[in-house]
Structures are given as structure tokens and as C-alpha cells.
C-alpha positions as CSV (number, residue, x, y, z in Angstrom):
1,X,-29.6,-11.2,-22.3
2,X,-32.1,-14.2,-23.0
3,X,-35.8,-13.5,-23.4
4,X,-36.8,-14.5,-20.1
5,X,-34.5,-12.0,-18.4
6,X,-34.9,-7.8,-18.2
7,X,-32.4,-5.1,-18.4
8,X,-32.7,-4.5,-15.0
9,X,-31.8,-8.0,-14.0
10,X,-29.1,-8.6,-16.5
11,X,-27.6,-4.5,-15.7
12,X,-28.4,-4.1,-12.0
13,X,-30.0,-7.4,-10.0
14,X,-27.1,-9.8,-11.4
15,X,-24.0,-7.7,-10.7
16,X,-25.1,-6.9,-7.7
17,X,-25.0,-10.6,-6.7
18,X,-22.4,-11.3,-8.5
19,X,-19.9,-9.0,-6.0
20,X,-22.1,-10.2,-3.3
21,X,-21.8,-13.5,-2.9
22,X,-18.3,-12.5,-1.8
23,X,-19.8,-10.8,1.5
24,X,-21.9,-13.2,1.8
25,X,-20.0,-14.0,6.0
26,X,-20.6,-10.1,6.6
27,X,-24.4,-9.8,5.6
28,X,-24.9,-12.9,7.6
29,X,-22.7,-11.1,10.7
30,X,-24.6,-7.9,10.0
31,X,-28.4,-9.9,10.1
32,X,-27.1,-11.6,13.4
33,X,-25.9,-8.9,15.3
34,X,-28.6,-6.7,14.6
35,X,-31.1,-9.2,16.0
36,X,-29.8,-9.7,18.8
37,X,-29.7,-5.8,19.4
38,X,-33.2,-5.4,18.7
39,X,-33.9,-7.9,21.2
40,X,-32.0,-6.6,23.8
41,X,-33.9,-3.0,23.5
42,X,-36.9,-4.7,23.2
43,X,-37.9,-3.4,19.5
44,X,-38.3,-7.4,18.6
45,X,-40.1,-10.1,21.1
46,X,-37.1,-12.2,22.4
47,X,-39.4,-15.4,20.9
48,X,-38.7,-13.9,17.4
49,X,-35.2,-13.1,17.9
50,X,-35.0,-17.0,19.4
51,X,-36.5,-18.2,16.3
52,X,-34.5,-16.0,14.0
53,X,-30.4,-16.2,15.0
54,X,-30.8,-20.3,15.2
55,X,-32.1,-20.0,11.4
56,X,-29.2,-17.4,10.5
57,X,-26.8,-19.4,11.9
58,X,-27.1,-22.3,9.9
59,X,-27.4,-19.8,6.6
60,X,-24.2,-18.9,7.6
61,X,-23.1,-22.1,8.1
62,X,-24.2,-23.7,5.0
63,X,-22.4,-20.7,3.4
64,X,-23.6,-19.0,0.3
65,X,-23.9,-21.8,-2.2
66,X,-25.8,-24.2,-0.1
67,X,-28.5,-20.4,-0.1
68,X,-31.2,-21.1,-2.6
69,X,-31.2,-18.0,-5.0
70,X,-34.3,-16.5,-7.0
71,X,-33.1,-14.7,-9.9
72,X,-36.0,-12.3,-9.4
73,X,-34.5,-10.9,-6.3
74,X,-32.0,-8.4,-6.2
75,X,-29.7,-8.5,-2.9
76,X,-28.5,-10.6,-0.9
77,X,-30.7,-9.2,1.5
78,X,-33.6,-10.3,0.0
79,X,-32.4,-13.5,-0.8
80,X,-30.9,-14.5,3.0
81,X,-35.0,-13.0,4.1
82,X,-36.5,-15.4,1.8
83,X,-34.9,-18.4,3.1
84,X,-35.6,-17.0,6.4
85,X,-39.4,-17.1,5.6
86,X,-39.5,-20.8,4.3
87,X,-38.0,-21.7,7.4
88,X,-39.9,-19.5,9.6
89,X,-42.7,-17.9,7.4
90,X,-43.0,-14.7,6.1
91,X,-44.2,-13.0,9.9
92,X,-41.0,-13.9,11.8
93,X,-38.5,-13.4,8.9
94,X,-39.7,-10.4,8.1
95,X,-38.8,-9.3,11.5
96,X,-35.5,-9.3,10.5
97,X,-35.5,-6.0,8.8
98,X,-36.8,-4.1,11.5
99,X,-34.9,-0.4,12.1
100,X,-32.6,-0.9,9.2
101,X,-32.7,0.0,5.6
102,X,-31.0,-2.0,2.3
103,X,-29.3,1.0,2.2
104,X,-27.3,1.3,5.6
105,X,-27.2,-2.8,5.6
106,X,-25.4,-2.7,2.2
107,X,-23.1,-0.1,3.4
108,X,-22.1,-1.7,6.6
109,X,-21.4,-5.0,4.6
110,X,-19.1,-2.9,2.2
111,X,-17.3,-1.6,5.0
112,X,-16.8,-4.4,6.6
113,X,-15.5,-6.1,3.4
114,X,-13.6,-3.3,2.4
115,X,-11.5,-3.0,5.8
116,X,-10.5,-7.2,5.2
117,X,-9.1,-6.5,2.1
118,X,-7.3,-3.2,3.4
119,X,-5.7,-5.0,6.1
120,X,-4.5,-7.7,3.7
121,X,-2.8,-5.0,1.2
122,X,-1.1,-3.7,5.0
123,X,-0.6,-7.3,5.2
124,X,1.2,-7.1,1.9
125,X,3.4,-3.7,3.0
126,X,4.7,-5.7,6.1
127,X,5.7,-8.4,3.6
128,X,7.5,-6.6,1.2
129,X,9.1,-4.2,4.1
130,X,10.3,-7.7,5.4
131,X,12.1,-8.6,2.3
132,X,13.8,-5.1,1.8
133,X,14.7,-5.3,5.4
134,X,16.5,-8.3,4.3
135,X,18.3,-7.4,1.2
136,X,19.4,-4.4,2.8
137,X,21.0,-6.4,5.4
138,X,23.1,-8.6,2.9
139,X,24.1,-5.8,0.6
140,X,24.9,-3.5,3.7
141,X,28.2,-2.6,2.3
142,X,27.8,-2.5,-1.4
143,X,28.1,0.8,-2.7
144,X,26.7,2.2,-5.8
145,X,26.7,5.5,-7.8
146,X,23.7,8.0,-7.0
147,X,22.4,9.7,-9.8
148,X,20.5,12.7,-10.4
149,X,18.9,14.0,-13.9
150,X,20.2,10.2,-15.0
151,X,24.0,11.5,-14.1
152,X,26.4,10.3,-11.9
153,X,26.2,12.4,-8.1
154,X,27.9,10.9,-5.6
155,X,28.8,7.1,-4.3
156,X,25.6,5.4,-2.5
157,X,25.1,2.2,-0.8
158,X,22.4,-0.3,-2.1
159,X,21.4,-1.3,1.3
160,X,20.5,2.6,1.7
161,X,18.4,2.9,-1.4
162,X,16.5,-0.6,-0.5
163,X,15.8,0.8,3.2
164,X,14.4,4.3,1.4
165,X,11.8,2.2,0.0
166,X,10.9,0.5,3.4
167,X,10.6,4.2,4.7
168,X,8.3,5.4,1.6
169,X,5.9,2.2,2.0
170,X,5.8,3.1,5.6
171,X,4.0,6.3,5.0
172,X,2.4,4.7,2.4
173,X,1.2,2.4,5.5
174,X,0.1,4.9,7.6
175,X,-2.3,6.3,4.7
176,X,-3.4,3.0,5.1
177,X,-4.3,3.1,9.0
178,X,-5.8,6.9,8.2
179,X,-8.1,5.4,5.6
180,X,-8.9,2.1,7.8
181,X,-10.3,4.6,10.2
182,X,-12.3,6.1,8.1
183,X,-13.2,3.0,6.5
184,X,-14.0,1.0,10.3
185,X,-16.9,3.3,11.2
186,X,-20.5,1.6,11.8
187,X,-23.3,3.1,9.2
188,X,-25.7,0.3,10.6
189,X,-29.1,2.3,11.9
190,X,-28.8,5.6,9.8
191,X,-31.8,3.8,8.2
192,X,-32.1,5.2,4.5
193,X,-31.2,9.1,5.2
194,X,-33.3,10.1,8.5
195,X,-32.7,7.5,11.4
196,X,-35.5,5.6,13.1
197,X,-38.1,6.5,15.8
198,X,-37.8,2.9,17.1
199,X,-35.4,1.6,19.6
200,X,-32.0,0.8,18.8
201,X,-28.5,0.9,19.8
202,X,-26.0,1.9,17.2
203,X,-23.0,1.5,19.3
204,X,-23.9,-1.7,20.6
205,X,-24.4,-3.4,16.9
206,X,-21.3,-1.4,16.0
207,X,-19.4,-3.3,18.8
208,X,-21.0,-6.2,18.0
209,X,-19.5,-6.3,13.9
210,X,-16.2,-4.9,15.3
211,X,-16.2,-1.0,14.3
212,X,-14.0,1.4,16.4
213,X,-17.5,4.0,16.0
214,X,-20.4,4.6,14.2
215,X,-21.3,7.3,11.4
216,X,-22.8,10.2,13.2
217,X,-24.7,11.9,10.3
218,X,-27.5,9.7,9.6
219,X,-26.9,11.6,5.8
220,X,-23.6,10.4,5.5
221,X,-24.8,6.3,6.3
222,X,-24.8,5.2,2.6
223,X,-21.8,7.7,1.3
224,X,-18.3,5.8,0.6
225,X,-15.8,8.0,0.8
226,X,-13.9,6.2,2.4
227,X,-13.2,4.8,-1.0
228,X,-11.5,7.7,-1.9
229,X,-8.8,7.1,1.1
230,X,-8.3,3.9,0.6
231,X,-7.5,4.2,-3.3
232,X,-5.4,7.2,-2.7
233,X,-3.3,5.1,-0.1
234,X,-3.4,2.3,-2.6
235,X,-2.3,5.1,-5.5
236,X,1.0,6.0,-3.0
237,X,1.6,2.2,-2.8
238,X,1.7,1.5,-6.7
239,X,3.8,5.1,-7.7
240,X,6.4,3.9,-4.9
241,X,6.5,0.4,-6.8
242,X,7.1,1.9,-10.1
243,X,10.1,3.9,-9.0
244,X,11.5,0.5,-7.4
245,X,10.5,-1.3,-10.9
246,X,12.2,1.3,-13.0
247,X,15.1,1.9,-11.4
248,X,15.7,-1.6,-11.5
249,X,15.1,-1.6,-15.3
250,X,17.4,0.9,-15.8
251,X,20.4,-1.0,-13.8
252,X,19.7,-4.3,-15.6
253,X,20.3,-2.7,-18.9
254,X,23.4,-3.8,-20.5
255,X,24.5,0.0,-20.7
256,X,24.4,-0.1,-17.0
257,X,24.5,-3.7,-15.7
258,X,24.6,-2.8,-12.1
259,X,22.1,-5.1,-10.9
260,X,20.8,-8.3,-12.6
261,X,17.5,-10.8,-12.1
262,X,17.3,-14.6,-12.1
263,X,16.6,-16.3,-15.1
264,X,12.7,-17.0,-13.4
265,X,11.6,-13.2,-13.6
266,X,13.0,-12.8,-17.0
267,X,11.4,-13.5,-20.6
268,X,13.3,-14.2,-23.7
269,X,13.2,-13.0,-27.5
270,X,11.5,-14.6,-30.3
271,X,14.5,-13.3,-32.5
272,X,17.3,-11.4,-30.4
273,X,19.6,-14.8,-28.7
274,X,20.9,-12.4,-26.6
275,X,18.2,-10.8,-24.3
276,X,16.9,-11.2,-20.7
277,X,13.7,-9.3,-20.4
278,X,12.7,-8.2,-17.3
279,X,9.2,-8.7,-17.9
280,X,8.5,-8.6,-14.2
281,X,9.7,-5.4,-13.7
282,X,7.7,-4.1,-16.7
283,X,4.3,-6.2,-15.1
284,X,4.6,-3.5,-12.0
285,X,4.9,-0.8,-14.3
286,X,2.5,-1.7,-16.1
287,X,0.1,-2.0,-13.4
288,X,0.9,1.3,-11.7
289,X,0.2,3.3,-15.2
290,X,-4.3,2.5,-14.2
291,X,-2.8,3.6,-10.4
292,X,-2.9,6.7,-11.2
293,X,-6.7,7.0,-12.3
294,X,-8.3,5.4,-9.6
295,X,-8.9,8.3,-7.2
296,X,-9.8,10.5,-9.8
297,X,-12.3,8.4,-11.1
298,X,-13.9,7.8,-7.9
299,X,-14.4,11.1,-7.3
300,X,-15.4,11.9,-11.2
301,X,-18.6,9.0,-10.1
302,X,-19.3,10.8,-7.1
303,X,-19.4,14.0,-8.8
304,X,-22.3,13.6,-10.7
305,X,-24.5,12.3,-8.0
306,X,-25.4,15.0,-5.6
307,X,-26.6,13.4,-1.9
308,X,-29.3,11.3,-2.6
309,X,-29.4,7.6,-2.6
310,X,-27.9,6.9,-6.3
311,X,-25.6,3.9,-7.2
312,X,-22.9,6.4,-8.3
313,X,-22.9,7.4,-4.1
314,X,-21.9,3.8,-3.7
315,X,-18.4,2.3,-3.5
316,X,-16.6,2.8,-6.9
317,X,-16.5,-0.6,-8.9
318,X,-12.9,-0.5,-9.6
319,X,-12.3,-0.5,-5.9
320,X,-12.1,-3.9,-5.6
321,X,-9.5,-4.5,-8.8
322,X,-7.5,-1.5,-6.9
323,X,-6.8,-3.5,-3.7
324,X,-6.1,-7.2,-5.3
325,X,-3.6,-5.3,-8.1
326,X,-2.0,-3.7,-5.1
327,X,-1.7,-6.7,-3.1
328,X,-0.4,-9.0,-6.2
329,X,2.5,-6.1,-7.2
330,X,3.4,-5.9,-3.6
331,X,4.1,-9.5,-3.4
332,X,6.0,-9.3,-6.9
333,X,8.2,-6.4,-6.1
334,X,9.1,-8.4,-2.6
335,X,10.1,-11.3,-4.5
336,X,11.9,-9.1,-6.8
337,X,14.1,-7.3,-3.7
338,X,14.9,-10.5,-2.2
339,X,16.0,-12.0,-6.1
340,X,18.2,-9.2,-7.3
341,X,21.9,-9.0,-7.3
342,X,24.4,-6.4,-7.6
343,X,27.3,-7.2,-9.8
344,X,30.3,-5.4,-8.1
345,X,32.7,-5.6,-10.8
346,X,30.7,-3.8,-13.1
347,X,29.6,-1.2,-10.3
348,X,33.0,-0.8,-8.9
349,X,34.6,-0.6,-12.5
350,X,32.0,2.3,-12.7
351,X,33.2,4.3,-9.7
352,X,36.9,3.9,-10.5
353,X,36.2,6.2,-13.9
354,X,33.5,8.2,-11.7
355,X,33.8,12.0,-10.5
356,X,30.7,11.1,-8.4
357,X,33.4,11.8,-5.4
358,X,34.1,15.4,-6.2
359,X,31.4,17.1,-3.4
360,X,33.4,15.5,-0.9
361,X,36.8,17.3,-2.2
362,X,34.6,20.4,-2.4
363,X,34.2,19.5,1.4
364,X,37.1,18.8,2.5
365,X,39.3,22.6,0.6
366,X,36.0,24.4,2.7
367,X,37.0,22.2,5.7
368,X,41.1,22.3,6.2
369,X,42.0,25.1,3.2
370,X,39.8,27.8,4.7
371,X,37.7,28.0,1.0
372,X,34.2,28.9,0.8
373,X,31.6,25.8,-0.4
374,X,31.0,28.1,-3.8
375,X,35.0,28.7,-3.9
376,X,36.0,25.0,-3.5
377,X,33.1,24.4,-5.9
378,X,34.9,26.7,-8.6
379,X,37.8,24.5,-8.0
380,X,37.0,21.7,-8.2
381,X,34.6,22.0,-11.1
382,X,36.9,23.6,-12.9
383,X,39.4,20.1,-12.3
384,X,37.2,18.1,-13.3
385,X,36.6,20.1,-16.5
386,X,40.2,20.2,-17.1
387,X,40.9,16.8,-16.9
388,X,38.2,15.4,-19.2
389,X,39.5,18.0,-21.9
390,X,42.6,15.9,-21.4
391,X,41.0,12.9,-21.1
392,X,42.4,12.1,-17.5
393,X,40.5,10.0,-15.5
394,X,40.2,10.8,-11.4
395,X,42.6,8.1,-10.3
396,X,44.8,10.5,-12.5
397,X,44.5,13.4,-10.7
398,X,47.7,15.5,-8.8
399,X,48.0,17.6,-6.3
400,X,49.5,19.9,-9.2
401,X,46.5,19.7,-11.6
402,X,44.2,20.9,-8.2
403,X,46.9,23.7,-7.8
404,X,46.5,25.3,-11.3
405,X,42.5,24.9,-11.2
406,X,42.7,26.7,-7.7
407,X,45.5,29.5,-9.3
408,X,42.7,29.9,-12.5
409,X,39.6,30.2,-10.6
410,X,40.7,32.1,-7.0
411,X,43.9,34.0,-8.7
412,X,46.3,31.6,-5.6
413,X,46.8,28.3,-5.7
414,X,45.5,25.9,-3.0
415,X,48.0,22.8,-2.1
416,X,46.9,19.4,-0.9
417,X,49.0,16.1,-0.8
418,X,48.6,13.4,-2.9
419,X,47.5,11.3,0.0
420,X,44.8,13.9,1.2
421,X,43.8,14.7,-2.7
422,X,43.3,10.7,-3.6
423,X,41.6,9.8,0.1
424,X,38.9,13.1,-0.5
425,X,38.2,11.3,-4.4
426,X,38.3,7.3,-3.3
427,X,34.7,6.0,-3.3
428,X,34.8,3.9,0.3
429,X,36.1,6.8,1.6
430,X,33.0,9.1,0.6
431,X,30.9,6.6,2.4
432,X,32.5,5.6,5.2
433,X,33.0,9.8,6.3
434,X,29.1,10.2,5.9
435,X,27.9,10.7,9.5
436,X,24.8,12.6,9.0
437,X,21.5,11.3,10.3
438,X,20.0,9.0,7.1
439,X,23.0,9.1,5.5
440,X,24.9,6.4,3.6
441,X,27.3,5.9,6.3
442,X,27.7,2.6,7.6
443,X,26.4,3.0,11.0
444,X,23.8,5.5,10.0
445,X,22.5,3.0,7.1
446,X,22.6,0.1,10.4
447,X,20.3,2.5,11.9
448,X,18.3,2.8,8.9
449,X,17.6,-0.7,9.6
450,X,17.0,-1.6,13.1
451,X,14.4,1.3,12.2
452,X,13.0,-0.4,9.6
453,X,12.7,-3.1,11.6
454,X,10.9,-1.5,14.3
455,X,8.5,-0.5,12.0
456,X,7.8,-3.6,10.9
457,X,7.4,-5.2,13.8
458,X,4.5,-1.5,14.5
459,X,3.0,-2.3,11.5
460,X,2.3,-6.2,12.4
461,X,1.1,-5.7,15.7
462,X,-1.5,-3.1,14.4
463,X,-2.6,-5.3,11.4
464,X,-2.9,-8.5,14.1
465,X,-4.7,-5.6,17.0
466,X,-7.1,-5.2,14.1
467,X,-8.0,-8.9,13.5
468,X,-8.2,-9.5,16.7
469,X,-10.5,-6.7,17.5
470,X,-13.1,-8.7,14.9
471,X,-12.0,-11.9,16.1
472,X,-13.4,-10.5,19.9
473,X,-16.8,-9.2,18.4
474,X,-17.6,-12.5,16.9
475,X,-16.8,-13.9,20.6
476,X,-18.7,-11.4,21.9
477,X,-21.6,-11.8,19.2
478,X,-21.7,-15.8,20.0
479,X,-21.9,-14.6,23.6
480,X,-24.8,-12.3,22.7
481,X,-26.5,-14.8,21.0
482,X,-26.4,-17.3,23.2
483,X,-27.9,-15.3,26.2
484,X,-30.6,-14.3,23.8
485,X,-31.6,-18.1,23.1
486,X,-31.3,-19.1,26.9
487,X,-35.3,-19.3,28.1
């Protein structure tokens, strides 16, 4: 802070421009819309409104560095009025603030802003959703032990994991079309907290700037809640991408080495010759750790501000680092699905000493030996327990060894072949006999991702409806204006 300048300047006034001069397009939509509505009720003499929009459309042209800016004003608003009145004078530019407050201009702009960069994190979804879809598809038959509590369960497919985070960032989507609703609502004409008594027409400026509605409660114009939904959605997004970042870390160690990453996303030791750090899966980890603030501190801000007009009612600074950190780990993690690789020697040399197999010969004594699924569990646990006492692995296993578990634990032995004992414990097998819907099963995992697909292709037809439903107001707006400016 020099001399010349004040702590409200330097703590309010320049920060405030500062994030501004990125919505710089929407407070120049906003100022053209609503003149043109307060022309067409009459509130403002169509001479005016003809003198005005020509003037704030070559503002908006110029763009916001060719907009002289006096330090000694605080908004945008301000500053886009004062050009207006060295252009026009001070009568007709101040016009432009008829029916309207900095309070519901300010929060229309943030919306408006805040539903762009939305739709470019949903963007960002559809993206990575693409490259799972992707890696799924060429790793549709690799299997891979499940675990649960970090032990071995039962055989998996890789494709089937990769698709369950498709499905997960699909809801995670859909929080993001429940928030964008919330977010796409017009607050323009609360005017500060009671409404006007001149004419206007909310829905008409709220068609104009490309809102599905407006804010009803002239109370509610300057609160952001909306924040809230968004950074919740955007909360979702980042826990999903840590699971996806540590599993991966996990399965690249060397005590696992199931999967492995290009020399590009790895770092390298200042001391140990040896490593490959995955520094790009710890970067998304990293990243999600904040992730899990960022609701609660919005509503910790809000807290403390009851319903007046207070900054603390306004849209949470960190909303902004939210979205772009959510946007630049979705397009890590996508390059990081389409990088990976599986190494199938390691994985299958896994499975050939795994008892991950061992439900399924749970399954099939209940199925063809009459056994309850807590007897055949007895059983079988009770092989298993026997042969690692002996040190047997399951390609070791007879049809003698299952007899003498059965004979201890259900007082009669249960007999199986060889053939039917080794086909219930072979790894392909446990996969290729899963039929149930979302299962590993080949055909259900190729449903999995036509699905996935489909969803895709939803998601990228809502995101482009979207745009296009701005692209038509600003049609509609140049429309507007030009039937205001014909004599």
C-alpha cells in the first residue's frame, strides 16, 4: 500500500476489479440487455436507449483493456458508467442504472460467469469419461484381482473397474446439471432487497442473458448459494479422482506391479537409481486433500453473515480456484487412464498363487452338492486354511483335500472331480460364469460400456443445449437491439 492509496482501495476496490475484469463480456451483456428492456416497457425514452446500446457496444467491443479505469472507483459498474458519460454525459449514462442495483447487477454477472466455468468442468467429465470409455475398451478382457481391506477377494476385469469410474463421474455429472440449475436463475431486478415500483420485465432480461428463470424472492437476489452446489458437485468430482489416483499408486508399487505409467508422468530420485515416481498420481492427490474444505468453508463465510447485504453473502473466493483445480485434475486423470498399462505377467502370476477364486467354489458345492452358502463356506475356508498350513498352493488342490475339509467341518464328506474342483478355482473361469447385471462378465462389462457411452453422448448434448441456449439469447439480444435503434 503506497501513500496515495487507502485500505479500502488496496483491501476492497482493487480485488474487486481484479476478478472483474474477467466478467468483463457479462457486465457488458447484463448493461445491454437491460436497456433494451427498459426501453421496451417504456421506463427509459427509446432516444436514450438509442444513444446508450451503440456506446455499450463498442465498450464491449474494445474489450476491457481498451476501458479507461479510475483507481477511485470501485466496480466495473462504475467504471463501464463513466465511460458511458464521457461519451454521452453524465444525463444519458446515468440512465443506465435505472431499476437495478450494484447488488443484483453483480450477482447476475456472477452467475453468469459461474455457469461458463461449470459447463467447462462438465466439459471436462465428458472428456475424461471419453478416455475411460476408451481404455476400458482395449483392456476389455484383462482380468485383475479385487481386493477388499487391501486383501485379495475375487478375480476382476480392468475394463470393469475403469467403466465404475465413468459411472461415479456420471453422478458426479448430474450434481453438476442440479447445481447449474440452481446456478442459471436470473437475480437481475430484485433491486437491492425490495424490488422496484418502476416498470420492468424480469423474465424478458432473464431471456435476454440466457437464464432458464428468474429468482423469485427479491431477498434471495444477492445470496450465492448456489456456490455451495457447485463446490459440493466439484467436492464429488475430486474424492472420485483420488480413489482413481490411489489405486493406481498402489498397483504401480513394485510390491504390486500390476499396472505401470510412462516415463512422461513419472519423476525420478536425486539418490535412489532405481525409482519411477508417480508424481502425477500424487499431483491429484494432492489436490483433492483442499477438496474436501471447500463446501465447508463456504458455508462457515455464510454463517456469520445473517441476510443483509454483507460481502460474506457473496460468492466464496475460493470458488473460482475450485472449478480451474477441478477442470486441470480432470484432464490429468484422463490422460493418466488413457497412458496406463497393465502388465499381465505380473497380474496373472498373481492369480495363479491367488485364492481370490474360492466364492465361486463356495457357489458351485451350494449349486450341484445340495450345501448351504454358510456350509460350503465352512468348506471351503477350512481348505484353504489347510492348504496354506501346508504350504500348497490352489493349482495344488484335490478333490481328496476338499473331501477331508467337507468330512471335518459337515461330519460327511462332499466329492467333486478334479475337472469340476480345478474349473470352480481357474480365474477366466470366475469371470467368464459372472452373468449378473454389472458384473465382470464379459458381456455384462460390454454393456457397461455401450452405457457409458450413451452417457457420454447425454452428457455432450446437454453441455452443447446449454451453449447454445446463450448462443440464441445473444442472437436474440442483437435482435432486440437492433429494433430498438431502428427510428
Amino acid at each position: 500500500m503506497n501513500s496515495n492509496s487507502t485500505p479500502f482501495q488496496v483491501y476492497h476496490s482493487w480485488p474487486s476489479q481484479k476478478s472483474e475484469c474477467k466478467q468483463f463480456d457479462d457486465f457488458c451483456w447484463i448493461d445491454l440487455a437491460h436497456v433494451v428492456m427498459l426501453v421496451e416497457q417504456k421506463t427509459v425514452d427509446r432516444a436514450v436507449g438509442q444513444k446508450l446500446l451503440p456506446a455499450l457496444q463498442e465498450i464491449r467491443a474494445q474489450g476491457y483493456n481498451r476501458l479507461p479505469i479510475d483507481p477511485f472507483k470501485e466496480s466495473l459498474l462504475y467504471q463501464v458508467e463513466s465511460a458511458l458519460g464521457q461519451k454521452l454525459g453524465d444525463h444519458v449514462a446515468g440512465a443506465l442504472h435505472t431499476a437495478r442495483s450494484r447488488i443484483d447487477q453483480r450477482a447476475t454477472v456472477s452467475r453468469m460467469y459461474y455457469r461458463r466455468m461449470l459447463l467447462q468442468v462438465m466439459d471436462h467429465i465428458c472428456q475424461f469419461q471419453e478416455r475411460i470409455v476408451e481404455a476400458a475398451q482395449e483392456h476389455a478382457s484383462q482380468i485383475i484381482p479385487y481386493h477388499t481391506h487391501m486383501q485379495q477377494a475375487q478375480p476382476g476385469n480392468f475394463a470393469h473397474y475403469l467403466l465404475s469410474f465413468a459411472a461415479k463421474l456420471q453422478e458426479d455429472f448430474e450434481r453438476c446439471q442440479e447445481a447449474y440449475a440452481r446456478v442459471n436463475r436470473s437475480p437481475l431486478g430484485t433491486v437491492g432487497r425490495s424490488g422496484t415500483g418502476l416498470r420492468i420485465d424480469r423474465e424478458r432480461t432473464a431471456r435476454l442473458l440466457g437464464f432458464d428463470g428468474c429468482v423469485r424472492h427479491s431477498l434471495l437476489g444477492k445470496d450465492a448459494d448456489f456456490a455451495g452446489d457447485v463446490l459440493a458437485a466439484l467436492s464429488f468430482v475430486m474424492c472420485h479422482l483420488n480413489d482413481f489416483a490411489t489405486d493406481l499408486h498402489l498397483w504401480s508399487s513394485n510390491e504390486f506391479g500390476f499396472v505401470r505409467l510412462p516415463d512422461a508422468f513419472c519423476g525420478t530420485s536425486s539418490v535412489f537409481p532405481q525409482k519411477r515416481n508417480p508424481v502425477t498420481l500424487e499431483a491429484i492427490k494432492l489436490a483433492a486433500g483442499p477438496s474436501v474444505a471447500w463446501l465447508t468453508s463456504a458455508l462457515a463465510t455464510f454463517r456469520g453473515a445473517g441476510t443483509g447485504d454483507h460481502r460474506a453473502r457473496g460468492v466464496p473466493a475460493h470458488l473460482d480456484h475450485a472449478l480451474e483445480t477441478t477442470a486441470d485434475m480432470l484432464a490429468l486423470a484422463g490422460l493418466v487412464a488413457a497412458a496406463v498399462r497393465v502388465d499381465e505377467e505380473r497380474v496373472a502370476e498373481v492369480l495363479a498363487a491367488s485364492w481370490s477364486t474360492t466364492s465361486n467354489l463356495a457357489d458351485f458345492l451350494m449349486q450341484h452338492r445340495g450345501l448351504s452358502i454358510r456350509q460350503a463356506h465352512g468348506v471351503v475356508a477350512r481348505l484353504v486354511r489347510a492348504c496354506r498350513e501346508e504350504g500348497l498352493e490352489r493349482v495344488q488342490v484335490t478333490p481328496a483335500m476338499l473331501e477331508e475339509a467337507s468330512l471335518v467341518s459337515l461330519g460327511e464328506p462332499v466329492q467333486v472331480s478334479e475337472e469340476e474342483l480345478h474349473e470352480a478355482l481357474d480365474p477366466e473361469s470366475f469371470v467368464k460364469t459372472r452373468t449378473s447385471a454389472g458384473s465382470v462378465g464379459p458381456a455384462e462389462v460390454e454393456g457397461l460400456t455401450e452405457l457409458a457411452q450413451d452417457m457420454l453422448s447425454d452428457n455432450r448434448r446437454w453441455v452443447m443445449e446449454c451453449r447454445s441456449k446463450h448462443l440464441r439469447a445473444e442472437t436474440m439480444l442483437t435482435e432486440a437491439i437492433s429494433a430498438v435503434l431502428k427510428d
